[in-house]
C-alpha positions in Angstrom: 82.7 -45.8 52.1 79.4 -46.2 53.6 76.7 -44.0 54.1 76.5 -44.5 57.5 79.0 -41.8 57.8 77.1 -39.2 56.5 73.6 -40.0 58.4 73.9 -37.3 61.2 75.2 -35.1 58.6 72.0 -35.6 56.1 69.6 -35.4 59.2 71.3 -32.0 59.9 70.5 -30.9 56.6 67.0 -31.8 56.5 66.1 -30.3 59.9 67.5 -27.3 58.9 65.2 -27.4 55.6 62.4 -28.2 57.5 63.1 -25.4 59.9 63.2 -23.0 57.3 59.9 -24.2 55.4 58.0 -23.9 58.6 59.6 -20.5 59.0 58.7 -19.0 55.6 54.7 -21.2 56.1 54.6 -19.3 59.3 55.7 -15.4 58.0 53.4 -16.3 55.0 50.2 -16.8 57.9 51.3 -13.6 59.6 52.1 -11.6 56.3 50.3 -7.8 56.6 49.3 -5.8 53.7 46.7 -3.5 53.2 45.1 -0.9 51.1 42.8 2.6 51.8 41.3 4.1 48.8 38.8 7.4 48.4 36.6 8.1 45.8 34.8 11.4 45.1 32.0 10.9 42.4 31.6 14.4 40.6 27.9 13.9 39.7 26.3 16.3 36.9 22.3 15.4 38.2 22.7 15.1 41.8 25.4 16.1 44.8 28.3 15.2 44.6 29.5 12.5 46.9 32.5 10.3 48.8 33.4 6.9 49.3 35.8 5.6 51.3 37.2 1.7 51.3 39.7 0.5 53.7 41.6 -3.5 53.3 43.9 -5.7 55.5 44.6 -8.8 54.6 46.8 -11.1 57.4 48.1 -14.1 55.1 44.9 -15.6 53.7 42.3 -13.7 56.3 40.7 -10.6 54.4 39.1 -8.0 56.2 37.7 -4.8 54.5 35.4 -1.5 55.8 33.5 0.8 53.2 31.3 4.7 53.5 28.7 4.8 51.4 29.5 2.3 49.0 26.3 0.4 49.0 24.0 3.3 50.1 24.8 6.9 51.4 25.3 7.5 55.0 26.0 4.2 55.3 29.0 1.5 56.8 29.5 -2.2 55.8 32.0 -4.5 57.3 33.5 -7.5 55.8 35.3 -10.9 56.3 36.7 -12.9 53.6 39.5 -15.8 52.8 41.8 -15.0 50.1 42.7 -17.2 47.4 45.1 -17.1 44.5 47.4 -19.0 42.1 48.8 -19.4 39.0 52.0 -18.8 37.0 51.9 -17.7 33.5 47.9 -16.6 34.0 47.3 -15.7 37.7 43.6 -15.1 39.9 42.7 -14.1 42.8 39.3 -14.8 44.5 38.0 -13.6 48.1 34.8 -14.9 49.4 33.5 -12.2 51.5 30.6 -11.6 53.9 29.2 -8.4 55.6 26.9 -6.5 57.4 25.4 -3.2 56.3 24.8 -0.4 58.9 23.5 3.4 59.4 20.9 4.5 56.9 20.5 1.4 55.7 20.8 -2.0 57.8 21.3 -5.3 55.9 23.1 -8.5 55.1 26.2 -8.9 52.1 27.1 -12.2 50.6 29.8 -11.6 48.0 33.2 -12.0 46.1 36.2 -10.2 45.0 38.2 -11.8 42.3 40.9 -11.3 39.1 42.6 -12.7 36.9 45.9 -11.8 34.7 47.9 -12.9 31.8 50.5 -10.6 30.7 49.6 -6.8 30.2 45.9 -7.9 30.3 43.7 -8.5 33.5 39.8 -8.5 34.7 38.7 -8.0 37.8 35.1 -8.4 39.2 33.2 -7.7 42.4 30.2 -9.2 43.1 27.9 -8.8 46.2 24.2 -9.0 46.7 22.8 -6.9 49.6 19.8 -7.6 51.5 17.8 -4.9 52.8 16.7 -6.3 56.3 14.0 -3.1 56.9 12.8 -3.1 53.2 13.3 -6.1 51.7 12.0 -5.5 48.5 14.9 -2.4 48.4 17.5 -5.5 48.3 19.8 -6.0 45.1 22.8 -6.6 43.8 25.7 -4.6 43.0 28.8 -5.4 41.0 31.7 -3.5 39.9 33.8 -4.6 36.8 36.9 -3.4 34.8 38.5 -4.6 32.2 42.2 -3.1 32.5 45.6 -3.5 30.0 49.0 -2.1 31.1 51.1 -0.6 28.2 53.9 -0.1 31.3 54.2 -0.6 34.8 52.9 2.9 35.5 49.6 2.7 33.3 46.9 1.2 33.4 43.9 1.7 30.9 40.5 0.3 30.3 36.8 -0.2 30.5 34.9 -0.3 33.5 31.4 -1.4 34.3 29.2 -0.9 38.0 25.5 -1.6 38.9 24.7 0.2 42.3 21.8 2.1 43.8 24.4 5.2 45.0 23.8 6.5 41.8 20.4 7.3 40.4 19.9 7.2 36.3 18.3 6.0 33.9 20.8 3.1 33.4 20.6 -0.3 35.7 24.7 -1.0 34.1 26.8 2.0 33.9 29.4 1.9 31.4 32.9 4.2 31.0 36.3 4.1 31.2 39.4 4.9 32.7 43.2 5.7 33.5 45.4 4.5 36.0 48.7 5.7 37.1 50.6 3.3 39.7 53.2 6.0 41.5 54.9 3.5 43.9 52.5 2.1 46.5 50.1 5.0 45.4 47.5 4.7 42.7 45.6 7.3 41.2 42.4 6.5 39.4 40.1 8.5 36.9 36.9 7.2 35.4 33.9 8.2 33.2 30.5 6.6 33.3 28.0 7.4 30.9 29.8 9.4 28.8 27.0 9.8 25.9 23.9 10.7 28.5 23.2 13.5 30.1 23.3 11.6 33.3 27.3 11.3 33.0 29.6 11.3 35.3 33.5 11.1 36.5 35.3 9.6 40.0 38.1 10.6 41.0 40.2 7.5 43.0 43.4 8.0 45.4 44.6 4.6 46.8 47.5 4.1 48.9 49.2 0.2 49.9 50.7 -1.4 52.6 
């Protein structure tokens, strides 16, 4: 019997597939998600404070807003392109840049990323911000965790963060800290510096979309 038979068929087929591969490209483009987080830093030396972080991400485009994340009284604004891969061990990096305004008016090359394998995962941030009234007030901040999930609901581990919102005597604060993942909410507790007497905890509510 020849194949000839089965052409239109077979073409049917594989404009149908095609159809269906542009279709789940295209919703993959357009996908929404999102996240909004506050922080309250309960400070033992000096007043206590807020920060607020706000993310959307449409398919690949990243967009993110922070409060006083890199200085107090302040807003930053970001753009990024998110990328990510993997199977058995996953990552995630975002390329971001921003602009710093309010108190303190600058410039913020940086990146997001993360990587997983199993219960175990790291995540990084990295950004250096530039001061554009006083340059020599310009340097970089990073925030770092290490984080293991005994279940789905808990996550534990060691955190690290280099910033200029908080004034002591260390340039890298170390601590810890729990996680519990209650559906699309997460809430966060960590302690910096636990053996000075500049310690400190934060307190973390973060809700996704």
């Amino acid at each position: 019997m020849s194949a000839d038979r089965y052409r239109p068929l077979l073409l049917l087929l594989a404009s149908v597939a095609l159809a269906e591969t542009r279709a789940a490209s295209t919703d993959n483009d357009t996908a929404l998600s999102g996240s909004i987080t506050g922080y309250y830093y309960a400070m033992r030396d000096e007043p206590d404070f807020g920060v607020g972080v706000a993310a959307l991400n449409r398919g690949p485009l990243h967009l993110e807003g922070r409060y006083n994340y890199e200085a107090h009284n302040a807003g930053s604004a970001f753009v990024g392109w998110n990328f990510s891969g993997g199977d058995t061990v996953t990552f995630a990096i975002t390329p971001i840049i921003g602009v710093l305004f309010g108190s303190t008016r600058g410039t913020i090359p940086g990146v997001e990323a993360s990587v997983a394998y199993g219960p175990f995962d790291a995540y990084i941030e990295a950004e250096y911000v530039y001061d554009r009234q006083n340059h020599s007030d310009s340097y970089f901040y990073a925030w770092s965790e290490l984080g293991w999930k005994p279940a789905e609901w808990l996550r534990l581990g060691l955190a690290g963060q280099r910033t200029s919102v908080v004034q002591t005597e260390r340039n890298l604060q170390l601590g810890a800290f729990a996680q519990l993942m209650l559906g699309k909410a997460t809430l966060s507790a960590y302690a910096f510096n636990p053996d000075t007497g500049s310690r400190y905890a934060i307190i973390a509510l973060g809700l996704q979309f």
